[in-house]
N, CA, C and O atoms as CSV, one atom per row, in Angstrom:
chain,resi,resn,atom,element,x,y,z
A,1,UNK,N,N,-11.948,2.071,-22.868
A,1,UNK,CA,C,-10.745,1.338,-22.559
A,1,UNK,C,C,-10.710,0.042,-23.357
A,1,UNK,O,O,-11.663,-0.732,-23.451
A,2,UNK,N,N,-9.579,-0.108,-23.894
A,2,UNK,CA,C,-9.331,-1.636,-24.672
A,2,UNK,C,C,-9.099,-2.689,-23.854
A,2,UNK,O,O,-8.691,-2.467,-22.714
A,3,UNK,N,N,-9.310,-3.940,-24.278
A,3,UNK,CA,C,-9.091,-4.778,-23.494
A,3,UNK,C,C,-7.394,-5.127,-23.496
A,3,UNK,O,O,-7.074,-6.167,-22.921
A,4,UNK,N,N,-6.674,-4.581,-23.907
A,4,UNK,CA,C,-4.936,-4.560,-23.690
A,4,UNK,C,C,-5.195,-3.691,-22.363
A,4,UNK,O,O,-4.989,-4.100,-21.220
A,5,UNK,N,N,-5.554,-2.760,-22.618
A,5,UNK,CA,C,-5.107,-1.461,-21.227
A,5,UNK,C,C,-5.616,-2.121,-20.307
A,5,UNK,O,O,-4.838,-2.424,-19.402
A,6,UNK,N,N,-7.051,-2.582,-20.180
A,6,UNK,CA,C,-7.746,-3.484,-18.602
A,6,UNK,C,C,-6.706,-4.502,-18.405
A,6,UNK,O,O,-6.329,-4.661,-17.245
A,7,UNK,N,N,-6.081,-5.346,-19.487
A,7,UNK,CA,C,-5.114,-6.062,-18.618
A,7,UNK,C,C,-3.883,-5.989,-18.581
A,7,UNK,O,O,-3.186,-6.926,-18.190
A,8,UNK,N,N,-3.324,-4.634,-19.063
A,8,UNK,CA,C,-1.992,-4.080,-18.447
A,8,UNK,C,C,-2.754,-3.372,-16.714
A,8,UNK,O,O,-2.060,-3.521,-15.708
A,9,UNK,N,N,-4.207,-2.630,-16.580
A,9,UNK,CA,C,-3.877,-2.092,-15.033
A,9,UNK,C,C,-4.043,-3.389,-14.206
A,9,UNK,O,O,-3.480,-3.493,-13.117
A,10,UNK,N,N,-4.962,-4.572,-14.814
A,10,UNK,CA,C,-5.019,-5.304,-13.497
A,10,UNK,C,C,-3.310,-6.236,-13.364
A,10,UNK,O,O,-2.788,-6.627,-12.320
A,11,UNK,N,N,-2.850,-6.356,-14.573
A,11,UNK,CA,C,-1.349,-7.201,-14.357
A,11,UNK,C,C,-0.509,-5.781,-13.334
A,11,UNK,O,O,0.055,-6.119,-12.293
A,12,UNK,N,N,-0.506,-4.487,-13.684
A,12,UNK,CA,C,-0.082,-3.235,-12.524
A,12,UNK,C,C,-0.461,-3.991,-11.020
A,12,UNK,O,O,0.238,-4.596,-10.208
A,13,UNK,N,N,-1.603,-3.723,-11.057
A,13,UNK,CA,C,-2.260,-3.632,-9.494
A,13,UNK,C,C,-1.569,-5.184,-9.141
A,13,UNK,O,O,-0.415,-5.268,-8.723
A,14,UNK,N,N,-2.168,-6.014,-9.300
A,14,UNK,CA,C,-1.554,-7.111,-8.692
A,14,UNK,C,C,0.161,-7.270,-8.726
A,14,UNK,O,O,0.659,-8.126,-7.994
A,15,UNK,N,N,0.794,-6.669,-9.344
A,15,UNK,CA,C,2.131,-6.720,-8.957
A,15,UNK,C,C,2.517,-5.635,-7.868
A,15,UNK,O,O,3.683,-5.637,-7.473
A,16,UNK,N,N,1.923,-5.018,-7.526
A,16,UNK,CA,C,1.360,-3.320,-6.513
A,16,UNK,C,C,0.953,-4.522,-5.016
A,16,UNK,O,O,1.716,-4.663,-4.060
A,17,UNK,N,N,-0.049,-5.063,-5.131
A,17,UNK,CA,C,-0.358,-5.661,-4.285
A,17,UNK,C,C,0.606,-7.090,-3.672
A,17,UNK,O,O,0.741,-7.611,-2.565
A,18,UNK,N,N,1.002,-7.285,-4.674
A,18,UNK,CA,C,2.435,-8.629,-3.979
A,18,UNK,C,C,3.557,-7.900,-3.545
A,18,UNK,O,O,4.373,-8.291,-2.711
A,19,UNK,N,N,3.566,-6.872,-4.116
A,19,UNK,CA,C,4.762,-5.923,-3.715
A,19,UNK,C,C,3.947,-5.861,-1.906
A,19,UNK,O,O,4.138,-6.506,-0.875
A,20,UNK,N,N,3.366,-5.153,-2.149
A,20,UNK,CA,C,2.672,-4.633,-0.833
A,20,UNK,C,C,2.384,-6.451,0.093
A,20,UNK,O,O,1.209,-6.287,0.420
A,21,UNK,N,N,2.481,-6.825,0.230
A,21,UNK,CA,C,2.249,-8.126,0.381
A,21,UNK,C,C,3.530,-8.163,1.505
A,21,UNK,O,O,3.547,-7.989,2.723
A,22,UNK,N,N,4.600,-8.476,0.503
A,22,UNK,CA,C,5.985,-9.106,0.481
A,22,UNK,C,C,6.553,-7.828,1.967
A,22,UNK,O,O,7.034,-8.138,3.057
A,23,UNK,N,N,6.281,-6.579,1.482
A,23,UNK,CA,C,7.007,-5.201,2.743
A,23,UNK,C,C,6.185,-5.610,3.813
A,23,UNK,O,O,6.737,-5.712,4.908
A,24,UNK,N,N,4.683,-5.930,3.709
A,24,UNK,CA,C,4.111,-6.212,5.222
A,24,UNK,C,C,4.478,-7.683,5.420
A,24,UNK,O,O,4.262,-7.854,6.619
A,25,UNK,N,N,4.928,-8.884,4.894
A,25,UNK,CA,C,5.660,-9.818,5.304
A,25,UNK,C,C,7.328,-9.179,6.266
A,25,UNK,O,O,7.587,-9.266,7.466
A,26,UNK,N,N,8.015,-8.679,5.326
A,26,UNK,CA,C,8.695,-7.908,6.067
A,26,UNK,C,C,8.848,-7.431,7.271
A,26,UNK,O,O,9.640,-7.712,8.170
A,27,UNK,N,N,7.529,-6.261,7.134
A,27,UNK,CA,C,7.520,-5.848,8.606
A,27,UNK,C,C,6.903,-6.773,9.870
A,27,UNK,O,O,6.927,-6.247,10.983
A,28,UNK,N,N,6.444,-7.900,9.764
A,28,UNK,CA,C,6.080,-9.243,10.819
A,28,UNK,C,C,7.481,-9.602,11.097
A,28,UNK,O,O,7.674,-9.781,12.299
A,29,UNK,N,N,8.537,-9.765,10.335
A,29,UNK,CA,C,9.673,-10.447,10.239
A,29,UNK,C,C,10.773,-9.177,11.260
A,29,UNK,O,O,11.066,-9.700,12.335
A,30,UNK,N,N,11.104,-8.384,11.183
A,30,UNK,CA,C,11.447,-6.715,11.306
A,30,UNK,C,C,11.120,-6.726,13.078
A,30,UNK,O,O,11.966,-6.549,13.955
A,31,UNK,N,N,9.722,-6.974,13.262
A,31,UNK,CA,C,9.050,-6.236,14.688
A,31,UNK,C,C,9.094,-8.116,15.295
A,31,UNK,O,O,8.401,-8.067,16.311
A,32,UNK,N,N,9.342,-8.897,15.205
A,32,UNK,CA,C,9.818,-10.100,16.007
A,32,UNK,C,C,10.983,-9.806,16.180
A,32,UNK,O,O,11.510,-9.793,17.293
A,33,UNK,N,N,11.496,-9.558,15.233
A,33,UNK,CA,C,13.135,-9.446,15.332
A,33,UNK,C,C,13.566,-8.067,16.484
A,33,UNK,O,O,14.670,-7.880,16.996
A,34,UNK,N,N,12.808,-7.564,16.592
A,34,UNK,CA,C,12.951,-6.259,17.841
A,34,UNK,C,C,12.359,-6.814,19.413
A,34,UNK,O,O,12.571,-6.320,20.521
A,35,UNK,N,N,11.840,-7.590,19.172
A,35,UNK,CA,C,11.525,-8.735,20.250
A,35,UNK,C,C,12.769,-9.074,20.981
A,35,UNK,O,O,12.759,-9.243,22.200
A,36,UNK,N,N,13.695,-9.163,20.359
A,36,UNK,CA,C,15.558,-9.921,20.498
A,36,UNK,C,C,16.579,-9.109,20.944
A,36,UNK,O,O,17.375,-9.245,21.873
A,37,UNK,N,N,16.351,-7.875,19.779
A,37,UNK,CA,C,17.628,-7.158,19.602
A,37,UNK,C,C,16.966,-5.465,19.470
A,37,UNK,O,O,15.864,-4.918,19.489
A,38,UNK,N,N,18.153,-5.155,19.356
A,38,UNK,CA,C,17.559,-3.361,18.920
A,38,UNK,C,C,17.793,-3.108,17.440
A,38,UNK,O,O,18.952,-2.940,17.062
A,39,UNK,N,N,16.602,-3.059,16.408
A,39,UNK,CA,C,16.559,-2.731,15.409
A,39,UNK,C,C,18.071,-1.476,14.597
A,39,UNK,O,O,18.308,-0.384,15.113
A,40,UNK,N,N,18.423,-1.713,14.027
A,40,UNK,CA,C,19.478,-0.592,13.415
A,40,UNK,C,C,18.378,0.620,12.607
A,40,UNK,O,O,17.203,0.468,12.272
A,41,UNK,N,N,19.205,1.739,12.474
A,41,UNK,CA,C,18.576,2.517,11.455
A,41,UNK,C,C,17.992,2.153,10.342
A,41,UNK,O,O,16.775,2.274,10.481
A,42,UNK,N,N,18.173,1.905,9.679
A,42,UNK,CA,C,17.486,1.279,8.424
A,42,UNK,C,C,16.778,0.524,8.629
A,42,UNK,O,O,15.749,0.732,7.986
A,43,UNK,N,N,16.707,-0.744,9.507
A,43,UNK,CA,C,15.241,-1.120,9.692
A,43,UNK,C,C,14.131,-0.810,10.363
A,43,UNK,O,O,12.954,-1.148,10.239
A,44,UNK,N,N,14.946,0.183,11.403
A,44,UNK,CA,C,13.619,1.264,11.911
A,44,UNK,C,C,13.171,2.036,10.873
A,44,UNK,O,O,11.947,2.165,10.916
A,45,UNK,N,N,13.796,2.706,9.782
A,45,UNK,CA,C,13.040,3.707,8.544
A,45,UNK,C,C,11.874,2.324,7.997
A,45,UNK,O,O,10.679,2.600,8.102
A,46,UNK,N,N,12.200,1.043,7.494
A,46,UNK,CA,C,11.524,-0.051,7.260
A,46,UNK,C,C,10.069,-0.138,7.638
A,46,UNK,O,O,9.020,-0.072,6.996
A,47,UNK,N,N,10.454,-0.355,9.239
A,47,UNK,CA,C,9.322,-0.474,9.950
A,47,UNK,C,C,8.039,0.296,9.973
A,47,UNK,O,O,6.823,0.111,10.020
A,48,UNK,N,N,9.274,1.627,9.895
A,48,UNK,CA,C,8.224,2.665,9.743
A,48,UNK,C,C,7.557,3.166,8.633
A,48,UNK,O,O,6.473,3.712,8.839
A,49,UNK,N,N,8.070,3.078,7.261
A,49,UNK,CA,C,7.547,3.437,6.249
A,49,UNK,C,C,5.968,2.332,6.271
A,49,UNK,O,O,4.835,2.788,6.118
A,50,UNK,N,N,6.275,0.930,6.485
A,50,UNK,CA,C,5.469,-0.134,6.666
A,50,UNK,C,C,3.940,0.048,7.713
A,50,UNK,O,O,2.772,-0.277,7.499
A,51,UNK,N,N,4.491,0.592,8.667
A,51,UNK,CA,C,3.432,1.091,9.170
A,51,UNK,C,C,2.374,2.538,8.873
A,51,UNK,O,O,1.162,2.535,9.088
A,52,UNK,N,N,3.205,3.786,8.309
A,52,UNK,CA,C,2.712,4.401,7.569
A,52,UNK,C,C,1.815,4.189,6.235
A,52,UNK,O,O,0.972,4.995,5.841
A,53,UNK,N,N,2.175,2.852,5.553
A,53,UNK,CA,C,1.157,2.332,4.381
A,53,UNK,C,C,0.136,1.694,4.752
A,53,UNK,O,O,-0.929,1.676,4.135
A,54,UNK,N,N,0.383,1.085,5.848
A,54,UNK,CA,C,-0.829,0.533,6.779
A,54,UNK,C,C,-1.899,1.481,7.001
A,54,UNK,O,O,-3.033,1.473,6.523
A,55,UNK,N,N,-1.248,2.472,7.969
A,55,UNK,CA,C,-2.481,3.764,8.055
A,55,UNK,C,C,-2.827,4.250,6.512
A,55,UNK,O,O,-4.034,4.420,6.338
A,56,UNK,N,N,-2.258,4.424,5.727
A,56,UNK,CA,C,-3.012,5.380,4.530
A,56,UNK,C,C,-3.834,3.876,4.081
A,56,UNK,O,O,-5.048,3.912,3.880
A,57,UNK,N,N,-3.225,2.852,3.976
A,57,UNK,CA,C,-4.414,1.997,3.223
A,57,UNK,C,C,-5.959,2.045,4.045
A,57,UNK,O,O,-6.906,1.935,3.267
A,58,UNK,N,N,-6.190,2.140,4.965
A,58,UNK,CA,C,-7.381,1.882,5.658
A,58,UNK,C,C,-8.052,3.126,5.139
A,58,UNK,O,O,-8.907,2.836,4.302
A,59,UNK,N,N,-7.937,4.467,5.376
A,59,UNK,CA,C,-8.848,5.213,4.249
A,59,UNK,C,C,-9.162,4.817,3.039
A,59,UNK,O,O,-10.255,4.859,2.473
A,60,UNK,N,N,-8.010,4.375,2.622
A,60,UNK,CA,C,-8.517,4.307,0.536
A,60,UNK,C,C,-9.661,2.979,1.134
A,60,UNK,O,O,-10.840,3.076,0.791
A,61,UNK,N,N,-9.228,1.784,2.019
A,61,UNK,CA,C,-10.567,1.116,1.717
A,61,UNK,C,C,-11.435,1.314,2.428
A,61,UNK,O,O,-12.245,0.431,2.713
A,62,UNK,N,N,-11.485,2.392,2.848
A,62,UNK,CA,C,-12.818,2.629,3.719
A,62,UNK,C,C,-13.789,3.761,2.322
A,62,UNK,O,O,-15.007,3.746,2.147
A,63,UNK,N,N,-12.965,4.451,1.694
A,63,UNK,CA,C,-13.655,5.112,0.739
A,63,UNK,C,C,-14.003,3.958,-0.667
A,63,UNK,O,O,-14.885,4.155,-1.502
A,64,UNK,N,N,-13.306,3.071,-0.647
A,64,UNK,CA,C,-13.867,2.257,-1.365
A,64,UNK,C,C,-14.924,1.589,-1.293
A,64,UNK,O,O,-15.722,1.406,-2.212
A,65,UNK,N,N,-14.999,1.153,-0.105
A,65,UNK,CA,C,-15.984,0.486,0.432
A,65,UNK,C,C,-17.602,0.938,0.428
A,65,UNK,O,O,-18.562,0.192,0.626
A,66,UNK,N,N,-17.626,2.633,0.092
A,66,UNK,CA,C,-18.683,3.380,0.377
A,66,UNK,C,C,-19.571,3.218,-0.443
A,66,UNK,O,O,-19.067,2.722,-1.450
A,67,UNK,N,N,-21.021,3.426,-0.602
A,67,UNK,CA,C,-21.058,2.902,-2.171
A,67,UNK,C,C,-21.118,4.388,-3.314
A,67,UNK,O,O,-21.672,5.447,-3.019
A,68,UNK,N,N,-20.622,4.190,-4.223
A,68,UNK,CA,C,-19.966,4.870,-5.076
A,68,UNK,C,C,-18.668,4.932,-4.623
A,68,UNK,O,O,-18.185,5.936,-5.147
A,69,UNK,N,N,-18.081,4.549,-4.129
A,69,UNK,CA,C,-16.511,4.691,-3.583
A,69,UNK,C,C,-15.477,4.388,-4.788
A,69,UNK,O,O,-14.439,4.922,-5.179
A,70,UNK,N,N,-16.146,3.427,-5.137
A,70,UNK,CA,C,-15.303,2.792,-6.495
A,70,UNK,C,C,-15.107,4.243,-7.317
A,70,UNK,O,O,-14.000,4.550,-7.756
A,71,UNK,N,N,-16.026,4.921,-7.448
A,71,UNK,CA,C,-15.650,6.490,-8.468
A,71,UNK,C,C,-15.416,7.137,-7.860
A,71,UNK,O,O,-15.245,8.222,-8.415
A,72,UNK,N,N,-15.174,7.162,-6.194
A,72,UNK,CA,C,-14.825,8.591,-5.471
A,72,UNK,C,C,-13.498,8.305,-5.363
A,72,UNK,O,O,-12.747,9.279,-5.422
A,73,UNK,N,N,-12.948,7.101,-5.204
A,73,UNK,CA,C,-11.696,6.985,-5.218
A,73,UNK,C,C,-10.542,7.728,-6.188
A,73,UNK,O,O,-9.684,8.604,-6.075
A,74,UNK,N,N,-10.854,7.188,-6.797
A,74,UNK,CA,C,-9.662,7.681,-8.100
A,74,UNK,C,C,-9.928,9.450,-7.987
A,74,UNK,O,O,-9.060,10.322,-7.955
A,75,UNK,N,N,-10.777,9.543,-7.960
A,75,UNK,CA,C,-10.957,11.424,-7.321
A,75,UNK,C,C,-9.676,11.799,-6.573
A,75,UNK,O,O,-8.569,12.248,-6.872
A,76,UNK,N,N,-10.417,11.357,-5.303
A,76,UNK,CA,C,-9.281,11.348,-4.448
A,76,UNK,C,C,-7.957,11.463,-4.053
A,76,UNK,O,O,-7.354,12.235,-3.307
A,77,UNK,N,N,-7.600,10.353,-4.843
A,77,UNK,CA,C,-6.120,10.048,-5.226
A,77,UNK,C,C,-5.763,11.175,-6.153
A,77,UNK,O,O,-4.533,11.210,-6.198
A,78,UNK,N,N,-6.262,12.080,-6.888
A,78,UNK,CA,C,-5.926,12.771,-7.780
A,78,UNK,C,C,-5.749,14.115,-6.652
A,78,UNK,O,O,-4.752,14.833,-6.727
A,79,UNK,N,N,-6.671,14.323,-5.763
A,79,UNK,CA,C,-6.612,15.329,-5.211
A,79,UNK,C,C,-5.860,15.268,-3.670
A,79,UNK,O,O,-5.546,16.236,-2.976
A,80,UNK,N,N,-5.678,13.824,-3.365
A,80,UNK,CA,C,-4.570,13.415,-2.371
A,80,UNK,C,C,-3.715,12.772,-2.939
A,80,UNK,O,O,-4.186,11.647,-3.111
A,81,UNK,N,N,-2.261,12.855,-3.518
A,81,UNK,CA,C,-1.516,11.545,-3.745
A,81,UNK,C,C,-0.995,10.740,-2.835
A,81,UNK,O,O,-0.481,9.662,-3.132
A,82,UNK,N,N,-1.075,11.155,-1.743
A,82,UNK,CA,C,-0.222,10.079,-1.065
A,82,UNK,C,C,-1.155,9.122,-0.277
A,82,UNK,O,O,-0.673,8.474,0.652
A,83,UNK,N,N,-2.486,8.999,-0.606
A,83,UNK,CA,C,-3.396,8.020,0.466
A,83,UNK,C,C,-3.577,6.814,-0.122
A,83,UNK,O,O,-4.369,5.913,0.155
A,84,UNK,N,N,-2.618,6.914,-1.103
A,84,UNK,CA,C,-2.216,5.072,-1.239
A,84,UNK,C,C,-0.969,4.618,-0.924
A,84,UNK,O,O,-0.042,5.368,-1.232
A,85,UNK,N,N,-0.640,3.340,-0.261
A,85,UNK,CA,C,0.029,2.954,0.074
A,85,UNK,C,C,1.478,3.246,-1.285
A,85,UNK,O,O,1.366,3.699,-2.424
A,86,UNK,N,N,2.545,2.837,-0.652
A,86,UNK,CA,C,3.690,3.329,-1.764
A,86,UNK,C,C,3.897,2.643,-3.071
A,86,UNK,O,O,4.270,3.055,-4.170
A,87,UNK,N,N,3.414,1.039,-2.459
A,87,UNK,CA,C,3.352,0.104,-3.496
A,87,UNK,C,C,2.472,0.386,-4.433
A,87,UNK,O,O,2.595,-0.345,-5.415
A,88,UNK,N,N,1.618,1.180,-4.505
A,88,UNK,CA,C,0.455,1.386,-5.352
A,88,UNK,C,C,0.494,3.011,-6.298
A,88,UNK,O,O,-0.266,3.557,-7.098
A,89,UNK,N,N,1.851,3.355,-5.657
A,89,UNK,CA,C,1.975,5.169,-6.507
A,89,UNK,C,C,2.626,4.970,-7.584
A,89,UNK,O,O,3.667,4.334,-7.419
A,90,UNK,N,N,2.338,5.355,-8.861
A,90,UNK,CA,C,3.213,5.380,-10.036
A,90,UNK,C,C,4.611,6.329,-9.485
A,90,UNK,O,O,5.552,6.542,-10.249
């Protein structure tokens, strides 16, 4: 790998991760606000997509976390696509 490509994936990932950031800011903002009122359709799909990335992220970092995880991962993802959060799928 060149050093252009290492810092086109890490400039990727960190815009993946503010993305992902900004929807779980969102959903804090979303589930107070249901505290008040009754959510409409669309911010119940919101809520929920938000909480669905929640659950798939905790596998990817629990397999990360493993040691060798760092190389079992990307496996993974090849042979699961969807156990990364949305912000993080090409």
């Amino acid at each position: 790998m060149t050093k252009q490509e290492i810092t086109i994936l890490l400039q990727k990932n960190k815009n993946s991760l503010v993305q992902e950031l900004h929807e779980s800011k969102e959903l804090v903002v979303l589930l107070t606000i249901s505290t008040t009122r009754k959510l409409n359709d669309e911010e119940k799909g919101k809520v929920k997509e938000q909480l669905l990335d929640i659950c798939k992220s905790i596998p990817a970092f629990t397999v990360f976390m493993l040691p060798g995880g760092a190389l079992l991962l990307p496996l993974l993802i090849k042979a699961i696509p969807n156990l990364l959060p949305s912000a993080f799928r090409e």
